[in-house]
GULO-838666 format. One line per 10 residues: their letters; for each residue x, y, z of C-alpha. Coordinates in Angstrom, 1 decimal, always signed. Example, Ala and Ser with C-alpha at 12.3 -4.5 7.8 and 13.67 -1.06 7.14 Angstrom:
as = +12.3,-4.5,+7.8 ~ +13.7,-1.1,+7.1
This chain:
xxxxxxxxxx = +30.5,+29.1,+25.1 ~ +33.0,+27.7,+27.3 ~ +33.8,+24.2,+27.8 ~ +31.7,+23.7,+31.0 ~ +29.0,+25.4,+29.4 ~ +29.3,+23.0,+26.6 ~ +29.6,+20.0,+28.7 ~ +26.1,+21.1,+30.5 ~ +24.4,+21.7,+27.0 ~ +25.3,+18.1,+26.4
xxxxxxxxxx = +24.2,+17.1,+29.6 ~ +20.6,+18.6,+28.8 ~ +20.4,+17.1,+25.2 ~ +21.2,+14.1,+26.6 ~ +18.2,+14.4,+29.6 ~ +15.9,+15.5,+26.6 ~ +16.6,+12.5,+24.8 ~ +16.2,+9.9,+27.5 ~ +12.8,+11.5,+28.3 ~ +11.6,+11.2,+24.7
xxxxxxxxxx = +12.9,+7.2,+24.7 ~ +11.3,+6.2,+28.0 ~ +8.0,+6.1,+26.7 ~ +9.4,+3.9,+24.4 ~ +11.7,+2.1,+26.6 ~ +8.9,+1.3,+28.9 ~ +6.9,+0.0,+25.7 ~ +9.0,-2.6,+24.9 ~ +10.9,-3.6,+28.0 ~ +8.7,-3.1,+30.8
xxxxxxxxxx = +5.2,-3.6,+30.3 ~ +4.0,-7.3,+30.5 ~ +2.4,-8.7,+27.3 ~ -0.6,-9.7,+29.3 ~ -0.9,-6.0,+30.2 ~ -0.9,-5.1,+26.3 ~ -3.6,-7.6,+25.4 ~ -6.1,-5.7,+27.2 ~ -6.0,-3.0,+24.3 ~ -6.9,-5.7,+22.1
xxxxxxxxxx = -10.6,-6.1,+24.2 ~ -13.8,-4.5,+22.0 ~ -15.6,-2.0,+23.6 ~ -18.1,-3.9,+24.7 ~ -16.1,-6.1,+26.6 ~ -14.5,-2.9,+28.2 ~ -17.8,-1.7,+29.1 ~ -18.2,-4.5,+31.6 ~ -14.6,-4.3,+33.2 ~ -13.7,-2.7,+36.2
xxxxxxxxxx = -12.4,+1.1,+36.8 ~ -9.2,-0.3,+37.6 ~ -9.0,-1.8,+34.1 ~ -10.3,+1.0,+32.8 ~ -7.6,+3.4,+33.9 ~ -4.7,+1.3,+33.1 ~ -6.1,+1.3,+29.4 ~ -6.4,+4.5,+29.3 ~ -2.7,+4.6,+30.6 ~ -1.2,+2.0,+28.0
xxxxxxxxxx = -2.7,+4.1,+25.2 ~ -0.8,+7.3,+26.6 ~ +2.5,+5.3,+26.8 ~ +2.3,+3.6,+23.6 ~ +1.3,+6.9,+21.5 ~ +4.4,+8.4,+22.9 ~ +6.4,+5.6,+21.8 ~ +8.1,+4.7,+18.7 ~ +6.0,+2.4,+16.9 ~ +6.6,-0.2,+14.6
xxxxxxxxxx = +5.3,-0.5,+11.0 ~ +3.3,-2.6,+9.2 ~ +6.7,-4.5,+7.6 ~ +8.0,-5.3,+11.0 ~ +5.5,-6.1,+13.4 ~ +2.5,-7.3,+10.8 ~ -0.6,-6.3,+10.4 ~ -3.7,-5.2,+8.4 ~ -3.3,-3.8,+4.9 ~ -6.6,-2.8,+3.0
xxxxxxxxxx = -7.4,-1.0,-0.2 ~ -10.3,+0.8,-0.4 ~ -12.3,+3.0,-3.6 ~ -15.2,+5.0,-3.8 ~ -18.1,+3.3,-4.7 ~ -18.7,+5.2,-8.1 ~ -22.6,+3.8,-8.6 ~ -23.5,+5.0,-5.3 ~ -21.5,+8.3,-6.2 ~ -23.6,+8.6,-9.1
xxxxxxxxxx = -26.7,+7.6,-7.5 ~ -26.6,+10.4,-5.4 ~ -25.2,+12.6,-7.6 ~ -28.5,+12.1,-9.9 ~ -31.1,+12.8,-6.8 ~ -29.2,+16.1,-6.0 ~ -29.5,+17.3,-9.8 ~ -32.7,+15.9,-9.9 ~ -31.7,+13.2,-12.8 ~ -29.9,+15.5,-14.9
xxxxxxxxxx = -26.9,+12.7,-16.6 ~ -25.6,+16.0,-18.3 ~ -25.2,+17.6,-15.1 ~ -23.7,+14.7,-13.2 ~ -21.5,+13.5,-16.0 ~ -19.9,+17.3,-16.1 ~ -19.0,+17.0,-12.3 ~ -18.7,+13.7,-11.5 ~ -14.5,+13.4,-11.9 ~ -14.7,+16.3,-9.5
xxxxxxxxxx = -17.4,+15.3,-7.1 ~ -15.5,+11.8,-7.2 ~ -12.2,+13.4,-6.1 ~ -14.0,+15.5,-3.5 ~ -15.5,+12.3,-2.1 ~ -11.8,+10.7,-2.0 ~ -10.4,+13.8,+0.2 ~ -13.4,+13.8,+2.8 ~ -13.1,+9.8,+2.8 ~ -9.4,+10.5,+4.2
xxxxxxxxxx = -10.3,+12.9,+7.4 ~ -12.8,+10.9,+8.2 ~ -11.1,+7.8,+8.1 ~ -8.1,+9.6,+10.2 ~ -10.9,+10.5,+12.8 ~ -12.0,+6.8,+13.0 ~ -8.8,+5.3,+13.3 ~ -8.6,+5.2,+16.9 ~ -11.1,+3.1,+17.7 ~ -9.3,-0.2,+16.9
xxxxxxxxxx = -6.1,+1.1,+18.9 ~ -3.2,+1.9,+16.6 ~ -1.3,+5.0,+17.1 ~ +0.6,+5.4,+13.9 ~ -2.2,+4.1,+11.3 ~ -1.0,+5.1,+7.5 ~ -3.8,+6.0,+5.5 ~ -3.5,+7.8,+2.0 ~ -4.6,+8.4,-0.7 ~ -2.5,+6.4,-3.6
xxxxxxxxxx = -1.9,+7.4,-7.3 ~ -5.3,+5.9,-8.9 ~ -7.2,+7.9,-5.8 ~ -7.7,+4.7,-4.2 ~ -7.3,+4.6,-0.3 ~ -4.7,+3.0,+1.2 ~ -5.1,+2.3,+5.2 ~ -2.6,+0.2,+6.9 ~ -3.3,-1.1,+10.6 ~ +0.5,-2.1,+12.0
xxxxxxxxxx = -0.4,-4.9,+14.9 ~ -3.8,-6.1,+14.1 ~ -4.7,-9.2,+12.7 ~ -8.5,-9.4,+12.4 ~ -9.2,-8.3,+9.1 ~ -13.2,-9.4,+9.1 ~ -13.7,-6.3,+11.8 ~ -11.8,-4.1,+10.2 ~ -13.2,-4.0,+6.9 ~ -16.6,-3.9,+8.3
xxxxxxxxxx = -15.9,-0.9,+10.2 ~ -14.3,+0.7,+7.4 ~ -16.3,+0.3,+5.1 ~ -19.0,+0.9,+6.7 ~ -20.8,+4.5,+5.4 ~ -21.5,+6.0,+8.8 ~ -24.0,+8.8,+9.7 ~ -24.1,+12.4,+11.7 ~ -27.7,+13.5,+11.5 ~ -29.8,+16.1,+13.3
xxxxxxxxxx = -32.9,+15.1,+14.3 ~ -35.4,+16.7,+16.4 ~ -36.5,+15.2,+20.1 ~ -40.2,+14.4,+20.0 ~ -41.1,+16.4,+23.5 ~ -44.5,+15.8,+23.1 ~ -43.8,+12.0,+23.6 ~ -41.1,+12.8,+25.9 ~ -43.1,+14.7,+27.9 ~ -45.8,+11.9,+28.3
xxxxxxxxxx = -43.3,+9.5,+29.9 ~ -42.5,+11.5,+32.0 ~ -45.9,+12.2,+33.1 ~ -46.1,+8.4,+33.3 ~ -43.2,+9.1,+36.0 ~ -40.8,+7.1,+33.9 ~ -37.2,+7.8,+35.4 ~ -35.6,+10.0,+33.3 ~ -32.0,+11.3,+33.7 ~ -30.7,+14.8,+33.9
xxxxxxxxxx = -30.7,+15.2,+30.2 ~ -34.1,+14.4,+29.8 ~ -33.9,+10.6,+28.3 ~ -35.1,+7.4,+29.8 ~ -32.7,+5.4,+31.5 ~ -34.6,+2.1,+31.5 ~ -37.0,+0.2,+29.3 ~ -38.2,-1.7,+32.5 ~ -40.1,+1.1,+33.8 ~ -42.1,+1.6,+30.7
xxxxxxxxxx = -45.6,+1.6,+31.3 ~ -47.9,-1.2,+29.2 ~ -47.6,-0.8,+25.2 ~ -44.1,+0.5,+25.2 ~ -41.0,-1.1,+24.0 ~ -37.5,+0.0,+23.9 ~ -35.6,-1.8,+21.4 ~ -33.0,-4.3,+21.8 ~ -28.7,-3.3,+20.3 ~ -27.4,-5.5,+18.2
xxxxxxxxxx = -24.5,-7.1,+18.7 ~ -22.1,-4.1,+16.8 ~ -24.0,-1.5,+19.1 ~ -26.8,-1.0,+16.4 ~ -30.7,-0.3,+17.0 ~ -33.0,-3.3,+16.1 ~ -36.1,-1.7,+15.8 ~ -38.7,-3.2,+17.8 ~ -42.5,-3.7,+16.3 ~ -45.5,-1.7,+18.4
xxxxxxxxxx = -43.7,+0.5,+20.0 ~ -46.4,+2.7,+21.8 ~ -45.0,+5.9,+19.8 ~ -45.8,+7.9,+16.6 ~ -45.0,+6.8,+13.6 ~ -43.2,+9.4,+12.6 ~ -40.8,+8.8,+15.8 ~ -38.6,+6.2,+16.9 ~ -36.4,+5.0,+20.1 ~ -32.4,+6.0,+19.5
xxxxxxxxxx = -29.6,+5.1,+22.3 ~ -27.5,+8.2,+24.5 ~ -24.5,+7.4,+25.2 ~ -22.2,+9.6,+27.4 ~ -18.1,+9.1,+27.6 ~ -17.4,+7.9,+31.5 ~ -14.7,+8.7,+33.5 ~ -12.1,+7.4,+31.1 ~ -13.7,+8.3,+28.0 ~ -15.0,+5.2,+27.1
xxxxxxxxxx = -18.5,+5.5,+25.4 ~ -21.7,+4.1,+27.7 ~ -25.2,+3.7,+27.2 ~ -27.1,+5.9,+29.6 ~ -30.9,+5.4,+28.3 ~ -33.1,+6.5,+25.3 ~ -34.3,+9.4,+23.7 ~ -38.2,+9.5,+21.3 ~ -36.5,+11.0,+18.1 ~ -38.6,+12.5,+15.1
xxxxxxxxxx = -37.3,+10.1,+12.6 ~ -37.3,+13.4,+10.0 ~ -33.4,+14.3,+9.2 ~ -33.1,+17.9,+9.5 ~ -29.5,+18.0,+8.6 ~ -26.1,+15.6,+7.8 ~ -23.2,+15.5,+8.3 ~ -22.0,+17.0,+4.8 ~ -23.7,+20.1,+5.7 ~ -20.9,+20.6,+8.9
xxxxxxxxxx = -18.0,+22.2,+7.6 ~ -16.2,+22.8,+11.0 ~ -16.5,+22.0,+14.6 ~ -14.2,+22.9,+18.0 ~ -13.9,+23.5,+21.6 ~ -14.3,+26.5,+23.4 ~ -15.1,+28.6,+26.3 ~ -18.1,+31.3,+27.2 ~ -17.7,+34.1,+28.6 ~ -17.5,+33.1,+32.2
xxxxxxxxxx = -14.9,+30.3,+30.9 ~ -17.3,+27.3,+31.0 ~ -16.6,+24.4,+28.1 ~ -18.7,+24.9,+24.9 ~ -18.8,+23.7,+21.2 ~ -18.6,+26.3,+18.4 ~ -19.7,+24.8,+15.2 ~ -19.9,+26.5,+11.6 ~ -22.1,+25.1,+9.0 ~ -21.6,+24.9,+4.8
xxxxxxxxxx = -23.7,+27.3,+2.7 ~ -26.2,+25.0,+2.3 ~ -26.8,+23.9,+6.0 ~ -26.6,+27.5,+7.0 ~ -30.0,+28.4,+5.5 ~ -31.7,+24.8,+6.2 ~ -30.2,+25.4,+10.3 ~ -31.9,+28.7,+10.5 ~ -35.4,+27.4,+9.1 ~ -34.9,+24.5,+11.9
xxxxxxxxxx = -34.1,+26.3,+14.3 ~ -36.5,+28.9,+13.4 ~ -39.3,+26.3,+13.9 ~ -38.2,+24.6,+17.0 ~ -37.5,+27.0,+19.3 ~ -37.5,+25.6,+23.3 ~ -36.8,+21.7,+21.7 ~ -33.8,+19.9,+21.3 ~ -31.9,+19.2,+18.8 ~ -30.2,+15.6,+18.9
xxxxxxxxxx = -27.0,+15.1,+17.5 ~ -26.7,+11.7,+16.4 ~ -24.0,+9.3,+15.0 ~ -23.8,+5.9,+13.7 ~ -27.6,+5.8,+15.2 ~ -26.2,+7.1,+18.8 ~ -27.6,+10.2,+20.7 ~ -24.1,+11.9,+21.3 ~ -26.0,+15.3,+22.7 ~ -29.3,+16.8,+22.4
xxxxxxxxxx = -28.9,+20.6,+23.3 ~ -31.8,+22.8,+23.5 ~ -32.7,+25.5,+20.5 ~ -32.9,+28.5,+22.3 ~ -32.8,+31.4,+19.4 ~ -33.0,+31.2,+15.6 ~ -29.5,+30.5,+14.8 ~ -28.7,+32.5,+11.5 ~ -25.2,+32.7,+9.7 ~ -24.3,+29.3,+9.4
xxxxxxxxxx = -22.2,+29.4,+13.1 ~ -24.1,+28.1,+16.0 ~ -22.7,+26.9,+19.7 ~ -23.4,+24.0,+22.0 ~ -23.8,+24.8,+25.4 ~ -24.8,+22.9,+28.6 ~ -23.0,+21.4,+31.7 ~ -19.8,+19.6,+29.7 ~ -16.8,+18.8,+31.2 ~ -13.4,+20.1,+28.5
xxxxxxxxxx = -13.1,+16.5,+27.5 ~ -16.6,+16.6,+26.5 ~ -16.8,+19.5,+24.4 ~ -13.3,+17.7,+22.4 ~ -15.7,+15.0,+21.9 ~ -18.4,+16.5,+20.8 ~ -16.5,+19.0,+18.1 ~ -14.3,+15.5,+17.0 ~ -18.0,+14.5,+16.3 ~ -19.2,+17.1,+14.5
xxxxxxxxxx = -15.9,+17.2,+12.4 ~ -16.1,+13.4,+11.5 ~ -19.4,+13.6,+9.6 ~ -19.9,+10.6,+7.5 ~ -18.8,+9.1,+5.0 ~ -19.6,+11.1,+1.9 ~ -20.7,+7.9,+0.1 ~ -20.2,+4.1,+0.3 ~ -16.3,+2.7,+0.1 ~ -15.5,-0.7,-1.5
xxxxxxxxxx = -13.2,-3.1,-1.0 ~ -10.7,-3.8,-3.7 ~ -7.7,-5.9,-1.8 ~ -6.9,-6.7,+1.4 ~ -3.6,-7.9,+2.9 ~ -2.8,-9.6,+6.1 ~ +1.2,-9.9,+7.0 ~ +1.9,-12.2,+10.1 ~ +3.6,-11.2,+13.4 ~ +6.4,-14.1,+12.4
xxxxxxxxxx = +6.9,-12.2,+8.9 ~ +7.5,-9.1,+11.4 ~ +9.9,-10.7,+13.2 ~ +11.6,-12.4,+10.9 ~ +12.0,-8.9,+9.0 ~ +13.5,-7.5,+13.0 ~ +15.6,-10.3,+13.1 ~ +17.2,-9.7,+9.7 ~ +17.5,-5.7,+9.5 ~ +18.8,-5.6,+13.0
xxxxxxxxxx = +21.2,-7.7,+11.9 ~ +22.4,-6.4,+8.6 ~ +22.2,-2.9,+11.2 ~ +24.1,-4.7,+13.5 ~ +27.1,-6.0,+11.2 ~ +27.3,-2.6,+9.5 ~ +27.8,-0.9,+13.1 ~ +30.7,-3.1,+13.6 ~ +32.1,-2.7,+10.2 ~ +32.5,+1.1,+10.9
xxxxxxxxxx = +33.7,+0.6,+14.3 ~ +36.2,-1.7,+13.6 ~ +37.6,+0.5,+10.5 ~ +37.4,+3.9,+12.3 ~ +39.4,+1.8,+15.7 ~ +41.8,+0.1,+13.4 ~ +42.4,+3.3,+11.2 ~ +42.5,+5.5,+13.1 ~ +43.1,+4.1,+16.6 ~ +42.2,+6.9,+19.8
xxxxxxxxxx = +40.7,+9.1,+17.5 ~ +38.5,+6.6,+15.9 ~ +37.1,+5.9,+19.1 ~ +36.6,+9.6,+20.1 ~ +34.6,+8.6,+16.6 ~ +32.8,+6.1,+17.8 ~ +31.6,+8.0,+21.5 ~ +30.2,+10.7,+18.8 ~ +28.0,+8.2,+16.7 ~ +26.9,+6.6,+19.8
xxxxxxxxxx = +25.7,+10.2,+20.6 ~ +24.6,+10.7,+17.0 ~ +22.2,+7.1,+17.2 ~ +20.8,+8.8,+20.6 ~ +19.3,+11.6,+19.0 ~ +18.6,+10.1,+16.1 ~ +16.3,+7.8,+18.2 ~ +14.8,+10.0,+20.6 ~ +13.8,+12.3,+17.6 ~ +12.1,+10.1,+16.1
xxxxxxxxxx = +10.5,+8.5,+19.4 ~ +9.8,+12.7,+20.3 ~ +7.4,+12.8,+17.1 ~ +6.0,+9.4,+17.6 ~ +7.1,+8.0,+14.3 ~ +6.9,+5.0,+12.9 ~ +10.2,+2.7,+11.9 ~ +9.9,+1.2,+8.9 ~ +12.3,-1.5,+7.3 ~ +13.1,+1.6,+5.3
xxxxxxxxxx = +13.9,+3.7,+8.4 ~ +16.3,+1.1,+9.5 ~ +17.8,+1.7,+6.1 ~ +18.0,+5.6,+6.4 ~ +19.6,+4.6,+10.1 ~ +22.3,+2.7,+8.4 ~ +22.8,+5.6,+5.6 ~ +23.0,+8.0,+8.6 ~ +25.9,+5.7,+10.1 ~ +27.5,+6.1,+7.1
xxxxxxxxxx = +27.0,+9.5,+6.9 ~ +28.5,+10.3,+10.5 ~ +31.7,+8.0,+9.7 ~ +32.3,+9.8,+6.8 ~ +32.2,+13.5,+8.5 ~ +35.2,+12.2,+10.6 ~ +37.2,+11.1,+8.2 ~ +37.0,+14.0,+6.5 ~ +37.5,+16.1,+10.0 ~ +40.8,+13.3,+10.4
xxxxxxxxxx = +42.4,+13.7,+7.2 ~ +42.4,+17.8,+7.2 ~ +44.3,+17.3,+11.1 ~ +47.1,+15.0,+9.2 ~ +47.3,+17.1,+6.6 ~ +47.6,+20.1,+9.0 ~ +50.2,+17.7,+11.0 ~ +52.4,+17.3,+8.3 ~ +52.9,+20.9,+7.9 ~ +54.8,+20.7,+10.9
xxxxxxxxxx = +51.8,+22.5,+13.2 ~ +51.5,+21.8,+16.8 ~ +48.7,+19.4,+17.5 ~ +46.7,+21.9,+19.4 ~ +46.8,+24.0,+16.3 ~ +45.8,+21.2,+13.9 ~ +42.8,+19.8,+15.6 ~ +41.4,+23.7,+16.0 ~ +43.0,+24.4,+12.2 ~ +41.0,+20.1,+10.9
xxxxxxxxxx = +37.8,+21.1,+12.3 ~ +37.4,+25.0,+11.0 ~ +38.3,+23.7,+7.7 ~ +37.0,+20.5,+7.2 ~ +33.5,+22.0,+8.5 ~ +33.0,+24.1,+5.5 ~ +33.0,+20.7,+3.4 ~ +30.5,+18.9,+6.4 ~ +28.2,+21.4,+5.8 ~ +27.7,+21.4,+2.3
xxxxxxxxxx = +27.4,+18.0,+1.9 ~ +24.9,+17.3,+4.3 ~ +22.6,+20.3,+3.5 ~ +22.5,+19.4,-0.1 ~ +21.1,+15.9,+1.5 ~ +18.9,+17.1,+3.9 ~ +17.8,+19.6,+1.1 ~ +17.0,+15.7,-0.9 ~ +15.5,+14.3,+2.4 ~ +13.3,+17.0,+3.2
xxxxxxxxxx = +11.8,+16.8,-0.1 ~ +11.3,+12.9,+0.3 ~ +9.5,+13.6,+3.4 ~ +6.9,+15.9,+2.1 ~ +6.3,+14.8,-1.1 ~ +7.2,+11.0,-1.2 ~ +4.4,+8.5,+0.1 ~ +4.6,+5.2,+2.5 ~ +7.8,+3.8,+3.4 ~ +9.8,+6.9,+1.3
xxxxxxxxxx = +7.9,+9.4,+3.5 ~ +9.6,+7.3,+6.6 ~ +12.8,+7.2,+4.9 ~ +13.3,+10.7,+4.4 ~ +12.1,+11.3,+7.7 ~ +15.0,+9.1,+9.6 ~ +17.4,+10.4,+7.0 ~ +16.4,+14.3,+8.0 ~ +16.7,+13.3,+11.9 ~ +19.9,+11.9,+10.8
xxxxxxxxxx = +21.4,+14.3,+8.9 ~ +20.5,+17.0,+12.0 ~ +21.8,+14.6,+14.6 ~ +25.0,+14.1,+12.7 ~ +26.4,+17.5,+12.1 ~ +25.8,+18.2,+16.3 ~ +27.9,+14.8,+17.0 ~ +30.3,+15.7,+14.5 ~ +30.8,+19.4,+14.8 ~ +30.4,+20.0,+18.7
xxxxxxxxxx = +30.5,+16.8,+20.5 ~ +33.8,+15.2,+18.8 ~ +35.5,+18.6,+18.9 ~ +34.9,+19.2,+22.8 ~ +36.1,+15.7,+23.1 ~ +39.3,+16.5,+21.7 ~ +39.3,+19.7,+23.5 ~ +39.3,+18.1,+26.7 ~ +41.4,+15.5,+26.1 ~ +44.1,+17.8,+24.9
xxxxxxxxxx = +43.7,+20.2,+28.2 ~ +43.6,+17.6,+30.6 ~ +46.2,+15.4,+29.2 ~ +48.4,+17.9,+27.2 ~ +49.5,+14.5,+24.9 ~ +52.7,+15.3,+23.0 ~ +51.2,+13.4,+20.2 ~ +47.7,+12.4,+18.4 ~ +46.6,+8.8,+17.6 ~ +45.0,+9.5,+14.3
C-alpha cells in the first residue's frame, strides 16, 4: 500500500471512530439533563404523556445504548444480592415428586443450580424495564445473583420488581361468556376483548389495577366461577405497553412458563410476521391434549396477570413446536417471542444485601481517576518530548490516535468503563510509550552504525517490530483470558486492556511509521531528533 493509500485508510479509521463516539459525545455533551430525567418517569406516568414525549424516549434510549456507559463505581447506583429461595425450592420440588424427601434430596443441588441459571436469563430479559443499558448481573462464586443497576437510586422499586416471582401462563378464553357480551352488544375490539367496563350491562364488574398494574379482583362479578376478568395490553406506536380492554379467562392454567423452552420471530410463507415457539418435553404432550380439546378457542398468553395475545387454536398442535399467527406488526412478533422466552421465575428469589452508592461517591471517584489519568498522560508526554524531542512528539500524535480507538472501541460495543477500565487505559498508555521507545532505541542503534537516516528508521521499525509483537500478544493472550473468564470489574479490565493492546500495535506499527515516512519525503532532514 502506498503512502496515499495509507493516509486514506487512516482517514477511514478515523471517520469509523468518530461515528462510534458520537453517540456518546452527544450523551454527555449535548443532551440537556432535563431531557434525561424523562427516562427516569414509570410507565404509568409515560402512559399519560404526549406522542411527542413518547418519541423522544424512545430516542434517548437509542442514543444512550450506543453510548459508553458508566459503571456502578463511577456514576452510583443500585447494587443487590439475590439467592434462591431454597424452602420454596424444596416446596415445589416435594409436589412434583409427590412427597418423596429421597427423591428431592438426591436432586435438589442440581435442581437448585438449574433454578440459579434460569433466574439469570430471565433477570437479563427484565432488565430493561427500569432503563439501564449496561446492567451487570451474574452469577457469583456461592451461586448467589449479583445485579448491579449503574444510575439508579431507588432501591424500594427495584427489589420489588426483582424479586418478584413473575408468571407466563396459558389459559383458555371463556367464549361462551365472551360470546354473551357481545350479544349484550358490549363494544368489543378487533381482538375480541372488551374495551370498557362502563358499557357492561347490570351484574357485571370489571376490576379495578392496582397501583403496580396488578388485578384486584372484584367481588360478584356476573361470571363463572371457574373464570375471571384479566387486562390486554398491546405495545403503541413506541412500544410502550397500554391497556386496551379485558378478556373472561378460564382461571384453569393449561401451561407455564417452565414448560417454553424457546421462542422467536419469523415470517409465513407469503412473508407476514409470525411467532415460532418450541415447547419442553413435558409441555409438548400437555400442548397437544389442549389444543386437542379446544379447537376454534383461543389461547391467552398471559404474563405478570397481563393478556399479552390470545391467538386462536386452529389444529391439534403435536411435537412440541407450535406458531403464533395473526395481524402483528415485526416489532410485535419480537415482543411476543421476548415473552415467551422470559417465562418466570423458576421459584421465589430472596434478598440477602443491598447496596446503594451515591452520585457524589461517582463523582468524586471521576474526579480522582481522571485525574491520576490525567497526570500520568503528562508524565509520558513530557518524558517522550524531553527525551526524545521531534520524535517523541511523532510519539505523542500516535498515542493520541491510539486513545481514539481505544475509545471508540469500546463506545462501538457499548461497554461499560469501570474505575478498573480507567486503570487498563492507563496500562495501555504505558503500553504504547513503551513500543516507541523500543522502535527509538533500535533507530539510534542503527544511527550509530553510521547508516543513513532513511535506512535506520526503515532498518528501527523492521526490527524493533519483531520484539512489539511478542510482547503484546503474550498480553493480549493474558487479557483475553481475563475477559472471558474473570467476573465484574476484571471482566472490564481485560476488556479495555484487549482494545488497548489492538489499538496500540496499529498506532505504533503503521501510524508512527507513515509519519516518519512523510516527514522524511517531504522534508528530506539531514538529521533525526531522537
Amino acid at each position: 500500500m502506498n503512502k496515499l493509500g495509507k493516509f486514506i485508510f487512516i482517514l477511514i479509521t478515523v471517520g469509523v471512530s468518530i461515528y462510534f463516539l458520537m453517540p456518546t459525545i452527544q450523551w454527555y455533551f449535548f443532551i440537556p439533563e432535563k431531557d434525561k430525567q424523562i427516562l427516569n418517569l414509570s410507565q404509568d406516568q409515560l402512559d399519560v404523556q404526549s406522542s411527542e414525549i413518547k418519541k423522544k424516549v424512545v430516542e434517548l434510549k437509542k442514543v444512550r445504548k450506543r453510548s459508553l456507559s458508566l459503571g456502578l463505581d463511577l456514576q452510583g447506583g443500585v447494587n443487590i444480592t439475590l439467592q434462591i429461595s431454597e424452602s420454596e425450592l424444596s416446596n415445589q420440588l416435594l409436589q412434583k415428586y409427590e412427597f418423596d424427601q429421597n427423591k428431592v434430596d438426591s436432586i435438589f443441588k442440581e435442581e437448585y443450580a438449574s433454578a440459579v441459571d434460569r433466574a439469570l436469563e430471565v433477570l437479563r430479559n427484565r432488565m430493561d424495564q427500569f432503563g439501564v443499558s449496561e446492567p451487570s448481573i451474574r452469577k457469583t462464586f456461592d451461586n448467589r445473583i449479583s445485579v448491579e443497576l449503574p444510575g439508579l437510586d431507588n432501591p424500594q422499586l427495584i427489589k420489588e420488581a426483582l424479586a418478584k416471582v413473575g408468571k407466563l401462563e396459558f389459559h383458555i378464553v371463556d367464549e361462551k361468556t365472551m360470546k354473551s357480551l357481545q350479544e349484550l352488544n358490549v363494544p368489543m375490539g378487533s381482538g375480541g376483548y372488551v374495551l370498557s367496563g362502563s358499557e357492561l350491562p347490570a351484574g357485571y364488574e370489571i376490576p379495578m389495577m392496582g397501583t403496580n398494574g396488578e388485578t384486584i379482583r372484584a367481588k360478584g362479578e356476573k361470571i363463572p366461577d371457574t373464570s375471571e376478568w384479566v387486562s390486554y395490553w398491546e405495545n403503541d406506536d413506541f412500544g410502550m405497553p397500554k391497556m386496551k380492554g379485558w378478556y373472561v379467562l378460564e382461571k384453569k392454567i393449561e401451561l407455564d412458563g417452565t414448560m417454553v423452552k424457546n421462542g422467536r420471530s419469523d415470517s409465513d410463507q407469503y412473508g407476514k410476521p409470525k411467532i415460532d415457539f418450541e415447547m419442553t418435553s413435558e409441555g409438548a404432550d400437555i400442548f397437544a391434549e389442549v389444543t386437542a380439546q379446544n379447537i376454534n378457542k383461543r389461547l391467552a398468553i398471559v404474563l405478570d396477570n397481563k393478556v399479552k395475545s390470545a391467538p386462536n387454536i386452529r389444529s391439534e398442535i403435536s411435537g412440541g413446536r407450535g406458531e403464533i399467527t395473526g395481524d402483528f406488526s415485526l416489532e410485535e412478533t419480537v415482543f411476543l417471542a421476548n415473552v415467551l422466552k422470559a417465562g418466570a421465575l423458576p421459584v421465589k428469589l430472596d434478598i440477602v444485601q443491598e447496596r446503594v452508592i451515591g452520585p457524589t461517591l461517582g463523582r468524586d471517584s471521576i474526579l480522582q481517576s481522571s485525574r491520576a489519568l490525567l497526570y500520568g498522560v503528562l508524565a509520558v508526554v513530557l518524558f517522550m518530548i524531553i527525551y526524545y524531542k521531534i520524535s517523541g512528539g511523532i510519539a505523542i500524535i500516535g498515542l493520541g490516535f491510539n486513545l481514539l480507538y481505544l475509545v471508540a472501541l469500546l463506545a462501538g460495543v457499548s461497554a461499560t468503563l469501570t474505575l478498573s477500565g480507567i486503570a487498563g487505559i492507563a496500562l495501555t498508555i504505558g503500553m504504547a510509550v513503551d513500543a516507541n521507545v523500543i522502535i527509538y532505541e533500535r533507530i539510534r542503534e542503527e544511527m550509530r552504525r553510521s547508516r543513513g537516516i532513511k535506512h535506520a528508521i526503515h532498518s528501527g521499525f523492521e526490527h524493533a517490530s519483531a520484539t512489539i509483537w511478542d510482547s503484546n500478544i503474550t498480553t493480549l493472550i493474558a487479557a483475553v483470558a481475563l475477559y472471558f473468564f474473570g467476573e465484574g470489574t476484571i471482566k472490564g479490565f481485560g476488556l479495555t486492556l484487549t482494545f488497548g493492546i489492538i489499538a496500540n500495535m496499529f498506532s505504533s506499527l503503521f501510524i508512527s511509521r507513515l509519519i516518519f515516512d512523510w516527514w522524511m519525503d517531504t522534508f528530506n532532514p539531514h538529521k533525526i531528533s531522537i
